[in-house]
N, CA and C of each residue as an Amber inpcrd file, in Angstrom:
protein
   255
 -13.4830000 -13.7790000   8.5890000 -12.9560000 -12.7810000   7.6580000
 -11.8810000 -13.4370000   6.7800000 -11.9800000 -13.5460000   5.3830000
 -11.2400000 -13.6250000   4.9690000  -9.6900000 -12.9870000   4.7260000
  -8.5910000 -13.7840000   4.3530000  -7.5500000 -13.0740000   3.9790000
  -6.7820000 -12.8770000   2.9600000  -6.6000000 -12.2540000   2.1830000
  -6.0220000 -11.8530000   1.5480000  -4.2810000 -11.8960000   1.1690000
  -3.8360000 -12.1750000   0.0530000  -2.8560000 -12.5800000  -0.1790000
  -2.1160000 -10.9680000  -1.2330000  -0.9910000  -9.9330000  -0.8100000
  -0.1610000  -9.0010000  -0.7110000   0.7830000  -9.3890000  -1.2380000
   0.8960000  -8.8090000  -2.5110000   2.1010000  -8.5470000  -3.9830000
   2.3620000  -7.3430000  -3.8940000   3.7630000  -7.5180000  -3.8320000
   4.3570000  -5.7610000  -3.8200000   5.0280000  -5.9530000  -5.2810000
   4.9250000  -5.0670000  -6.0710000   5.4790000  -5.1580000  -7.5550000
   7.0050000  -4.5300000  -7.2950000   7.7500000  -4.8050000  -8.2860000
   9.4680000  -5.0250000  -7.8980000   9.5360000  -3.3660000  -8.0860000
   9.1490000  -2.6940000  -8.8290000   8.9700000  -0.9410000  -8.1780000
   8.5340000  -0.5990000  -7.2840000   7.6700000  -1.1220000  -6.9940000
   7.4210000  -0.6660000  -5.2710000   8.3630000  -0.9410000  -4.1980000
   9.4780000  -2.1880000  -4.8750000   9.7970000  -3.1560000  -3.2760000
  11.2050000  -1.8650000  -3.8280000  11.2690000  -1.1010000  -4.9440000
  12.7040000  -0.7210000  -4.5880000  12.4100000   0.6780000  -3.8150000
  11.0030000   0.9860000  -4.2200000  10.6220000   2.3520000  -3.5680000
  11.0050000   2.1260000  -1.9510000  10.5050000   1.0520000  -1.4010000
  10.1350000   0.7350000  -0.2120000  11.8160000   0.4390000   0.4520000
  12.5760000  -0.0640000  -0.2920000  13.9730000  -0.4050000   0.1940000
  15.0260000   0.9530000   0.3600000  14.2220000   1.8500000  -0.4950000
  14.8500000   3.3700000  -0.7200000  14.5440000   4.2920000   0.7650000
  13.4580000   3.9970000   1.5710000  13.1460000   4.4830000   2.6020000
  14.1720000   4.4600000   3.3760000  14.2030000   5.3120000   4.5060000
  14.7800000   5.5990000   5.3170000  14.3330000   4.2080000   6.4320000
  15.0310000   3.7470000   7.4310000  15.1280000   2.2760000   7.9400000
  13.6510000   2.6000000   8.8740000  13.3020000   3.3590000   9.8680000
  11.9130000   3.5460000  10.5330000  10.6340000   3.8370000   9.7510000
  11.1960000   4.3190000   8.6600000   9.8900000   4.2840000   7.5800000
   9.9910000   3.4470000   7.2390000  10.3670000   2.7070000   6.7800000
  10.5650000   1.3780000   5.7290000   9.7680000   0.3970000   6.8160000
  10.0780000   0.2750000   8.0450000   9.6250000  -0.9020000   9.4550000
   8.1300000  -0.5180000   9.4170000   7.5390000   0.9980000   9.1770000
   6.5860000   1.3810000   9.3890000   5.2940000   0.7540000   8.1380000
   6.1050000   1.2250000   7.3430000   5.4710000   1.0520000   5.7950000
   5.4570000  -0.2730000   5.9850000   6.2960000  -1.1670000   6.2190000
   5.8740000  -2.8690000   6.2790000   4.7080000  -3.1560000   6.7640000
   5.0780000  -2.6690000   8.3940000   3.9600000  -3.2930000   8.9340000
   2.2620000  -2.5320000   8.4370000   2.0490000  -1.5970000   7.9900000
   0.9300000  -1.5550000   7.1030000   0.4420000  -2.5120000   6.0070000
   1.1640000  -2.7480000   5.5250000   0.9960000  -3.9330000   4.3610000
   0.9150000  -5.0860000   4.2270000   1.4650000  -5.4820000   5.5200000
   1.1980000  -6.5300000   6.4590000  -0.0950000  -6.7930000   6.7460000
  -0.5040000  -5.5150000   7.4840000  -1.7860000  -5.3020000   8.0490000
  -3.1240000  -5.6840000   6.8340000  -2.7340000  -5.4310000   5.6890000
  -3.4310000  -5.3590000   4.8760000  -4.3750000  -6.7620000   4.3440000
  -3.2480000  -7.9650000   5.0610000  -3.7800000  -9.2210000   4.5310000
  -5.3560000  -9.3130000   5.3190000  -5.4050000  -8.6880000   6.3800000
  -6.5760000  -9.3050000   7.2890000  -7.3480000  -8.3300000   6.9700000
  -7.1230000  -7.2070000   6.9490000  -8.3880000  -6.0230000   6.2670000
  -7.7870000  -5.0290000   5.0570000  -8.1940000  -4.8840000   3.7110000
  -7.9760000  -4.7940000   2.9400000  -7.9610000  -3.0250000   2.5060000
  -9.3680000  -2.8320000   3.3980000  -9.5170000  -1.4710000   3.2950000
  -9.5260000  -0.7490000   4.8520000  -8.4950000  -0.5810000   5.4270000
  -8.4460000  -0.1180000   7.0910000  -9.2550000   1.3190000   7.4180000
  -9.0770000   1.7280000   8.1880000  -9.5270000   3.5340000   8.5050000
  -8.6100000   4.0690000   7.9720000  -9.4080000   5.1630000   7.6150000
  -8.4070000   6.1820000   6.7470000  -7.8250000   5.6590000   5.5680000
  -7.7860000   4.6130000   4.8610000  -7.9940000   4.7480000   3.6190000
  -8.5870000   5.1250000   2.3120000  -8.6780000   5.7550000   1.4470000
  -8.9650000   6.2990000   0.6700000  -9.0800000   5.5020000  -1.1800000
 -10.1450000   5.3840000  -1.8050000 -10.1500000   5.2010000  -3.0950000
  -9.8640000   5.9660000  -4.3480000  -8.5980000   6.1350000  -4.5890000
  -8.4810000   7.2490000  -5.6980000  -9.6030000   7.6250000  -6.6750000
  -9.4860000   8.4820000  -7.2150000 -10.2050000   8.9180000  -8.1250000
 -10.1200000   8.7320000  -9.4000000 -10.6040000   7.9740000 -10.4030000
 -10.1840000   7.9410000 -11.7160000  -9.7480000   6.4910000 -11.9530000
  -8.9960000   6.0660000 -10.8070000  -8.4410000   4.6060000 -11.1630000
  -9.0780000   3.4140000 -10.0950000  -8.7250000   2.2430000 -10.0790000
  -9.4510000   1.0540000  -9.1740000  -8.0930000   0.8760000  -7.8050000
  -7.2800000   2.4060000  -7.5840000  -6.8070000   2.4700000  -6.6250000
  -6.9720000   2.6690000  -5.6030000  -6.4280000   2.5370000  -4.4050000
  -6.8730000   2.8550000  -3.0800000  -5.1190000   3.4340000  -2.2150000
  -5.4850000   3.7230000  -1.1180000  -4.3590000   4.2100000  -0.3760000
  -4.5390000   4.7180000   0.6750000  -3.4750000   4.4300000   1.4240000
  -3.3840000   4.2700000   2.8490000  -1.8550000   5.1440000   3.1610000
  -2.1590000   6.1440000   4.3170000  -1.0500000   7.0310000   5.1500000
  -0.8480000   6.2920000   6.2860000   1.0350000   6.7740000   5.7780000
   2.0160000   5.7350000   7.3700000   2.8920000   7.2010000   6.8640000
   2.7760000   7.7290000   8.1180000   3.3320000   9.5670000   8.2130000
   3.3470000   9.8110000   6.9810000   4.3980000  10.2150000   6.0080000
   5.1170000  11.1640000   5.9100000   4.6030000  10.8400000   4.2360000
   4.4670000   8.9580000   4.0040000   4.4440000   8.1480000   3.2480000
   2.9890000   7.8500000   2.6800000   2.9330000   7.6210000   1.3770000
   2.0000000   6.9020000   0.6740000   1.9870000   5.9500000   0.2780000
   0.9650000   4.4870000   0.8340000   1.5260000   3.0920000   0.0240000
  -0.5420000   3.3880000  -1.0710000   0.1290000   2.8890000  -2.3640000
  -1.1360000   2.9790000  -3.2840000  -1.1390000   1.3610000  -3.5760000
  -2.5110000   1.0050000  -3.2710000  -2.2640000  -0.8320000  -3.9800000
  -4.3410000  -0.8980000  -4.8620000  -4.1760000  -1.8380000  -5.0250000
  -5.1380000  -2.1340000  -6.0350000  -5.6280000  -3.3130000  -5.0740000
  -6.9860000  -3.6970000  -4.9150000  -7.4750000  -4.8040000  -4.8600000
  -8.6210000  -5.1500000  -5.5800000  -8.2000000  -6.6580000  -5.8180000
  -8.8540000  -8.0280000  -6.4800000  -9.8100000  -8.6080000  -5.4850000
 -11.1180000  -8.2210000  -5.1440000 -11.8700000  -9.3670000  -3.7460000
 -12.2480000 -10.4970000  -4.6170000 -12.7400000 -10.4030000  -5.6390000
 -12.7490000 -12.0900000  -6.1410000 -11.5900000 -12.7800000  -5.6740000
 -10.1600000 -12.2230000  -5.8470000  -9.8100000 -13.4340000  -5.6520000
  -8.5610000 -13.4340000  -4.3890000  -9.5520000 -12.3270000  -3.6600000
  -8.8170000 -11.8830000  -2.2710000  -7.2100000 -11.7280000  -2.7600000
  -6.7060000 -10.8250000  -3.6040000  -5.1470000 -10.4000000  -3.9310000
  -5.4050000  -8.6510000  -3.7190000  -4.1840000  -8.0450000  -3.0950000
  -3.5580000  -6.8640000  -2.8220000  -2.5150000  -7.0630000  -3.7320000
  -2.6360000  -5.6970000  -4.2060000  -1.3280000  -5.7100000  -5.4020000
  -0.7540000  -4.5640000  -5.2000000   0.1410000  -4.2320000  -4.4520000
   1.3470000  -2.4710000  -3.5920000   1.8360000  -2.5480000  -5.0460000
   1.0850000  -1.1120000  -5.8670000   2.1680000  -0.0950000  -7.0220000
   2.8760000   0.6090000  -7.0470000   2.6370000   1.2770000  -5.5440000
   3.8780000   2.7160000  -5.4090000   3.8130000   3.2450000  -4.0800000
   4.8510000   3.0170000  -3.4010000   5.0520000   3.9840000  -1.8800000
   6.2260000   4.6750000  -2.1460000   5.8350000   5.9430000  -1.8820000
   6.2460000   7.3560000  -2.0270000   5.6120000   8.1920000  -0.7300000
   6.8890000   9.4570000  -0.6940000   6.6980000  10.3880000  -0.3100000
   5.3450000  11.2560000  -0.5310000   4.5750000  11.5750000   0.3400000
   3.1110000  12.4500000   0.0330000   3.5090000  13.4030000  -0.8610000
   4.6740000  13.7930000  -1.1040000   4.5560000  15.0810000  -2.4240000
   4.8910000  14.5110000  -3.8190000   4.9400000  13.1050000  -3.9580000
   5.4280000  12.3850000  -4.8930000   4.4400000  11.4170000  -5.4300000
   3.8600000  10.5840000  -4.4350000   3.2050000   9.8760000  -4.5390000
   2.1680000   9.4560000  -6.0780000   1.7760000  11.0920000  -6.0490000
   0.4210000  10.9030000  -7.2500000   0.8700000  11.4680000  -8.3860000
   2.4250000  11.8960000  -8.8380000   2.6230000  12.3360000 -10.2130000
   2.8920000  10.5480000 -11.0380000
């Protein structure tokens, strides 16, 4: 299996630094997770865009992937009532 190489864009990393400290540990290790499988259970492909997204409680991380050239690219982790405006 290939792996994949995980870019968090500097809005996301402040979204992600804005978390509360057990969300923030949580939300990591998802994204983490992400290098070895790209699309886990329970992820989801938005609608409309070449997004995808993945639930860690409370939280939404949205990232984009590249399989040509095996890159994850994290655009926005947010709160589930925030997430998709």
């Amino acid at each position: 299996m290939a792996k994949y190489s995980v870019f968090i864009l500097p809005s996301a990393q402040k979204e992600i630094l804005a978390l509360p400290k057990p969300s923030r540990e949580r939300v990591m290790r998802a994204i983490s997770s992400l290098v070895l499988n790209a699309r886990p259970n329970g992820c989801k492909k938005l609608i409309g865009t070449d997004a995808w997204r993945i639930r860690v409680g409370e939280y939404r991380i949205v990232y984009s992937i590249e399989d040509a050239v095996l890159r994850i690219e994290v655009v926005r982790v947010a709160h589930r009532k925030e997430v998709y405006r």
